[in-house]
N, C-alpha and C positions, 0 to 999 in steps of 0.2 A: 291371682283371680280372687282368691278368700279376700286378700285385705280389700281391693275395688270393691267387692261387693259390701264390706263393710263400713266401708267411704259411704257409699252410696245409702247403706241403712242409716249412717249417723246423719248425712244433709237431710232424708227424708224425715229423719223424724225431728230433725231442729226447724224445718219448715213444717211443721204439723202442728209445732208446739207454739204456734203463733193462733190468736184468732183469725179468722177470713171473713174481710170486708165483703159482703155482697150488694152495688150499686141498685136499686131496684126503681121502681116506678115514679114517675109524680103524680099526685093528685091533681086534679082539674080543676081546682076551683082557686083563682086569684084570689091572694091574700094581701097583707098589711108588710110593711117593709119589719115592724115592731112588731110581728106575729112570735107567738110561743105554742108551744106543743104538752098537754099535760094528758094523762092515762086517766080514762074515762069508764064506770061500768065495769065490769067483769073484763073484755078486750079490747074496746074501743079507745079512739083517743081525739083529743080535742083542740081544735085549731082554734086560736083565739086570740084579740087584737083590740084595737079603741071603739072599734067599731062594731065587729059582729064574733062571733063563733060558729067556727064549723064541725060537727064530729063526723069520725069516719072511722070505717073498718081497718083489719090491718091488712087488706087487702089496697087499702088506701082509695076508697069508692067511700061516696059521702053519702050519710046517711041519713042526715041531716045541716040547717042552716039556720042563721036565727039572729036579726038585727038589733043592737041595741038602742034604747030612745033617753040618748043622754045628748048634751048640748055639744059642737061641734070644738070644743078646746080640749073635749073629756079626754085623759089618757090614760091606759090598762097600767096597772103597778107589777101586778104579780098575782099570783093564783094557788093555789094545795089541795089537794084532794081531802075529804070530809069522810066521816068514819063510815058513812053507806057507799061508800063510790061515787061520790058527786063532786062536785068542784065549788070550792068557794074562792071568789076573785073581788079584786083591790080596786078599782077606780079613782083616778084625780079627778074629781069634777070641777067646770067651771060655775060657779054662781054668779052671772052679769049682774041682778041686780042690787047682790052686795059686794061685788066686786073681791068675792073671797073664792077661795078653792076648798072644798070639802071631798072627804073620799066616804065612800061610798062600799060597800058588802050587798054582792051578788052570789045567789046562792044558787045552781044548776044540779038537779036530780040526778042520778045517775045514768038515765034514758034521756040526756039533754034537753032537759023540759028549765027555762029558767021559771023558778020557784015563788023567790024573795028578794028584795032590795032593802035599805037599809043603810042610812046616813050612819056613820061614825062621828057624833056630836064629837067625840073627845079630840079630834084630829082636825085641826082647821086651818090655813097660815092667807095673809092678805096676799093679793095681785100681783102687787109691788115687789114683793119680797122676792129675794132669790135664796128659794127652801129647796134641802137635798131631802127626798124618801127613798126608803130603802126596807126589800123584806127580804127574812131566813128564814129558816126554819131546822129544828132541831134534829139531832143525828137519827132520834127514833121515828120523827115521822109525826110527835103527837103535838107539838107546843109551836107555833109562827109568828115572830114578834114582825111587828112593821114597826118601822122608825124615822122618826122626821128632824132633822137638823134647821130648824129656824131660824133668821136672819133676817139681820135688820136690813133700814135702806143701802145701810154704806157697809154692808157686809160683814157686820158684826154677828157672833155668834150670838144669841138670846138663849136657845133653850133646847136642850133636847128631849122629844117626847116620843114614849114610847108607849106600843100597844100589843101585850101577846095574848094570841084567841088558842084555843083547842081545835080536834079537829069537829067539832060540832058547830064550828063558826060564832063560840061564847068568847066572849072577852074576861079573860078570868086576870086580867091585871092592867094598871093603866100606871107609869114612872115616868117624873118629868125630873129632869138634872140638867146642871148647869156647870159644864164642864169648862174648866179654865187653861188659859194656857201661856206660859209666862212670854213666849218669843212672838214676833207680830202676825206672824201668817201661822196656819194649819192648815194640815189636810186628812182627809178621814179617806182610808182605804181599803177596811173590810171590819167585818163583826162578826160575830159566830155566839148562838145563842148554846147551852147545853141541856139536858133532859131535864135538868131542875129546875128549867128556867132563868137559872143565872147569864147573863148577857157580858158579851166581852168586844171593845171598839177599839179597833188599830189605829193611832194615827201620827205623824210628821209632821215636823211647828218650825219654823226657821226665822233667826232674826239676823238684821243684816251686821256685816262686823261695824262698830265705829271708828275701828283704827285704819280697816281695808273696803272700800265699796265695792272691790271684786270676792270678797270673803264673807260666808255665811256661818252663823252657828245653827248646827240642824241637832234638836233631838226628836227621839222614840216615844210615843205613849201610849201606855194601855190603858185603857176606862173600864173598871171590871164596875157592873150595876147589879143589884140584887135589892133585897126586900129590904135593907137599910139602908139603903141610897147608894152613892157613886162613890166611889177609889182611883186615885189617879197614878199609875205609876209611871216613873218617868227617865229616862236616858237621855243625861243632859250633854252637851258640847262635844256630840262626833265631827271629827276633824278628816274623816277620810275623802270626803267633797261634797258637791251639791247631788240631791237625790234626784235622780231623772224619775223614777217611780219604784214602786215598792207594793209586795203583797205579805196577807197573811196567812197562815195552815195553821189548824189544830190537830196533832197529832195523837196517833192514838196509844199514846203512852201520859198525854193529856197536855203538853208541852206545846207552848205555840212560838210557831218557827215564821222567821220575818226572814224574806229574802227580796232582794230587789238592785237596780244597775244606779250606778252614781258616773257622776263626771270628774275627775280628780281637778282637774284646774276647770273653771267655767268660760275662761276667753279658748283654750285650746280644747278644750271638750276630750279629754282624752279617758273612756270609757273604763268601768269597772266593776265588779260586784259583789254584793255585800250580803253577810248570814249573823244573825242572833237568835239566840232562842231566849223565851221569856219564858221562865217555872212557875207556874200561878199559887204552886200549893208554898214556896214560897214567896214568891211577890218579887223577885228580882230579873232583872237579864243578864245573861250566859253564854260566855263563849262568844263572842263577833269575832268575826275573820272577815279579811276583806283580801282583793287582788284585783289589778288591772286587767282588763281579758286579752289577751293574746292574741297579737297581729294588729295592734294599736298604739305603736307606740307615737305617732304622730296626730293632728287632728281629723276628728271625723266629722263629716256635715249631717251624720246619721241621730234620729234622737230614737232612744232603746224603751222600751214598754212593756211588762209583765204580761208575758202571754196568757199563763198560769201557771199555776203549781203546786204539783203531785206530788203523794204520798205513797211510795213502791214500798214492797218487801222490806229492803234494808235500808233504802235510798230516801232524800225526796230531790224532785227534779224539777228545777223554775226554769220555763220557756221567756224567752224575751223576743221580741223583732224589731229590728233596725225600721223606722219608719222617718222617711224627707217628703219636707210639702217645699215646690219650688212655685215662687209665683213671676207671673211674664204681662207683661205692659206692651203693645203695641204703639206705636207714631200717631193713631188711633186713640189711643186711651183705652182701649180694650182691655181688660183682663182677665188672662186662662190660667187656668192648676193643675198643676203636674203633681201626683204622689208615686214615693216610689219607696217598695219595702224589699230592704238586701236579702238580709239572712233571718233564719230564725236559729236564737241561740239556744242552745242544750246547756243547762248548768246542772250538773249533779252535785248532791252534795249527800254527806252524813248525816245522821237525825241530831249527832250533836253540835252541828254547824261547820263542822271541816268541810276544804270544799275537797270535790274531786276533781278529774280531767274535765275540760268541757268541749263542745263540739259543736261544729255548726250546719244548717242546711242552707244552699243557696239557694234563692228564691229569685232576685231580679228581676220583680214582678212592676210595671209603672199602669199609672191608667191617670185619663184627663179628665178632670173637671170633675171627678166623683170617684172614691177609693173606696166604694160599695163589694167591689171583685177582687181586691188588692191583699188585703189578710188572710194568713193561717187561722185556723182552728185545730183546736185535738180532742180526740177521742182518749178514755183510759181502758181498758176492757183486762178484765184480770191484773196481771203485771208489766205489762206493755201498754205504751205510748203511741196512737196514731196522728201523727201532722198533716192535717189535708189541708193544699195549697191548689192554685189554677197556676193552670200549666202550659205552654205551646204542646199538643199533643205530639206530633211529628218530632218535634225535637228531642222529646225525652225518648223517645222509642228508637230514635237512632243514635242517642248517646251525647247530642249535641243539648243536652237541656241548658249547660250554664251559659244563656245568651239573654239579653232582656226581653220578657215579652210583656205584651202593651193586651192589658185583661180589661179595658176598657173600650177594645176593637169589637171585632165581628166574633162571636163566644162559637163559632162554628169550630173554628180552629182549636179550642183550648179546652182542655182535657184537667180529669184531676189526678196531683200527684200524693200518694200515699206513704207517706217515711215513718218505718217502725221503730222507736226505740225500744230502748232494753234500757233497764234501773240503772245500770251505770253510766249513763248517757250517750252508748254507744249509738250507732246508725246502724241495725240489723239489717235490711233491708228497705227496699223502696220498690213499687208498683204504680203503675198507671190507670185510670179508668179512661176509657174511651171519651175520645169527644162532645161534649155537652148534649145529650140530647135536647131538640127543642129551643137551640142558640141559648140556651140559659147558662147563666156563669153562675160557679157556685159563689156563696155569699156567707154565709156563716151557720156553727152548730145552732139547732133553739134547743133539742131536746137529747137528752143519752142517758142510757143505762146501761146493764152487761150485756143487753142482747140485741138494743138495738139504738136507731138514733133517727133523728130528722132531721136535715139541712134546709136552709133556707137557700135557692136559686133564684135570680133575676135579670131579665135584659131588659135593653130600653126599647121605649115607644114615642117617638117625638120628642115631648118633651118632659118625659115622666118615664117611671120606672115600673114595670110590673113581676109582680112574685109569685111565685108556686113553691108547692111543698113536696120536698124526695123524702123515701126511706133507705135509712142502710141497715142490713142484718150483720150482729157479729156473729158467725158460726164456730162456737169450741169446738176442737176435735178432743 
């Protein structure tokens, strides 16, 4: 009897020691498919998109609404709270009649009153061009660079220009670099500014072999930028395969840690993944480890994508998901899209790149003509990992979940599923929420913190899509 009862103390308090999701309301008011959620005021918070902004209580009752009057190509960049509780937000705007794009600084009171507008002369790129913008912002909260990759007609890199403000919405720096790179393509895949305002750009440059045109040489670079211009360091001729994708982590020993999935051969795609760490304080990289992943040794039609990746206690832990786009031609000429996402994978690893066990979740998620419904998201809350995926509700409740289901049907039926990890990439448990209220399918995180988070839900209407916005509580015991 003593040891039962002690069984039974030890499960209750292993499940105690978890946070708990609490599913809660939506708000009423249709939103933006690119809607973002930022913390407003003393409790409030604020819904916001190309278009308009809404705030609301954390009751999720709207307290206000408030349209913006920019031209119909404008699109929201990004947004950070300002040192009285306001929000200052990023705009691309379109200029028709010089055919440029300029962005734009909106400034909203803490009582959601917008304030000030405010062109960013230093930020501009033509029509034509296919320019990447991208903002961060620093670990303290005070420094937010926006950065813009300019490019030419035939996709050459030109310039990169950078702009970090405070949070008074001043532009206390403006650094233009021109970063090179020996192999014919790159790719740029995360940045991370730090409290001194020194700025650091991950990126992947591959040239093709000339002995082999199924062989690539891929290297690593980091572009550390500061108040003397750019530094480029470089990891030339990894020969482990071609990179399907890759992220970056700063970690907090200050180490930034590259993890991401490669293809070992690219005609048979047979799946892999890869850990470096880069030491900034000495300017080098450390330690790669690389391994096939398990249960692959043939080809996959699956291509693998950085879900994200976490920094645990002793761990850090890169999600990936197997995502296939199938396309279908009719006798007709018609043509429809099938997406369809398998697993998501659990990679653990050491901070110094060893990898650990890794592990997967099945998902077997398909949906037609729009993969709006079809992704995981996660939550991090303390030391644990939440994967919220759409789910056949029925199914997972009677055990039958690993079956396909099509999240692109009737959202009455599908439910979300909850799967908790633990830092070693184990699978503690898994939970269900109830079937979608409202036919809405979940869609993706916009907003999280320790306590709590907002998802973006949507079903269709004809021939459009319309969104609302849920809250979830994490509740620590």
């Amino acid at each position: 009897m003593k040891r039962t009862i002690l069984v039974l103390v030890t499960l209750m308090m292993g499940i105690m020691s978890y946070a708990q999701i609490t599913f809660e309301n939506f708000n009423q008011e249709k939103v933006q498919s690119v809607s973002k959620v930022y913390p407003i005021g003393e409790e409030n918070f604020m819904i916001i998109n190309n278009e308009e902004y809404v705030v609301i209580n954390p009751s999720m009752k709207t307290v206000s609404k408030t349209t913006f009057n920019f031209e119909k190509k404008t699109v929201f960049v990004s947004a950070y709270n300002s040192s009285d509780g306001g929000i200052i937000a990023i705009f691309r705007v379109y200029q028709k009649k010089d055919e440029l794009y300029t962005y734009t600084k909106v400034v909203i009171s803490p009582d959601g009153k917008l304030t000030n507008t405010e062109v960013l002369s230093s930020m501009a790129e033509e029509r034509k061009e296919r320019n990447v913008a991208r903002s961060i912002t620093s670990p303290d909260g005070n420094l937010h660079a926006h950065f813009l990759f300019t490019m030419d007609k035939n996709n050459i890199l030109k310039e990169l220009v950078i702009l970090i403000m405070d949070n008074e919405g001043e532009i206390v720096s403006t650094r233009n670099v021109n970063p090179t790179f020996n192999n014919e393509t790159f790719s740029f895949h995360k940045a991370y500014i730090t409290n001194e305002g020194e700025l650091y750009f991950a990126f992947s440059s591959t040239q093709k072999s000339k002995k082999r045109k199924d062989l690539q040489n891929i290297s690593l670079h980091v572009l550390r930028v500061n108040e003397d211009g750019g530094e480029m360091f470089n990891l030339d001729d990894i020969e482990f395969g071609f990179i399907e994708s890759m992220s970056m982590l700063m970690l907090e020993n200050g180490d930034m840690f590259f993890g991401g999935f490669y293809s070992a051969d690219p005609k048979k795609r047979i799946p892999g993944r890869f850990s470096v760490v880069f030491n900034k304080e000495q300017g080098e990289f450390q330690n790669m480890s690389t391994a096939l992943l398990s249960g692959y040794e043939k080809h996959s039609p699956y291509d693998i994508y950085v879900l994200g990746m976490y920094e645990m206690e002793n761990t850090v832990i890169m999600l990936g998901e197997e995502k296939r786009l199938i396309t279908r031609r009719d006798n007709k000429g018609n043509v429809t899209y099938e997406y369809y996402a398998k697993n998501v994978l659990v990679c653990p690893f050491q901070k110094d790149g060893e990898m650990l066990k890794e592990n997967a979740i099945t998902k077997l998620n398909k949906s037609n003509n729009h993969a709006i419904f079809l992704y995981s998201s996660a939550l991090k809350s303390g030391n644990n990992l939440y994967v919220l995926s759409n789910c056949n509700y029925k199914n997972e409740k009677s055990g039958k979940g690993h079956k396909t289901v099509n999240t692109g049907g009737t959202h009455a039926k599908i439910g979300i599923r909850v799967n908790v990890i633990a830092e070693d990439g184990s699978i503690e448990r898994k939970t269900v929420e109830a079937p979608n209220v409202e036919k809405y399918g979940f869609s993706h995180i916009i907003y999280s913190d320790e306590n709590q988070a907002f998802l973006l839900f949507g079903k269709a209407q004809l021939f459009k899509y319309e969104f609302k916005v849920r809250k979830v509580t994490l509740a620590k015991d």
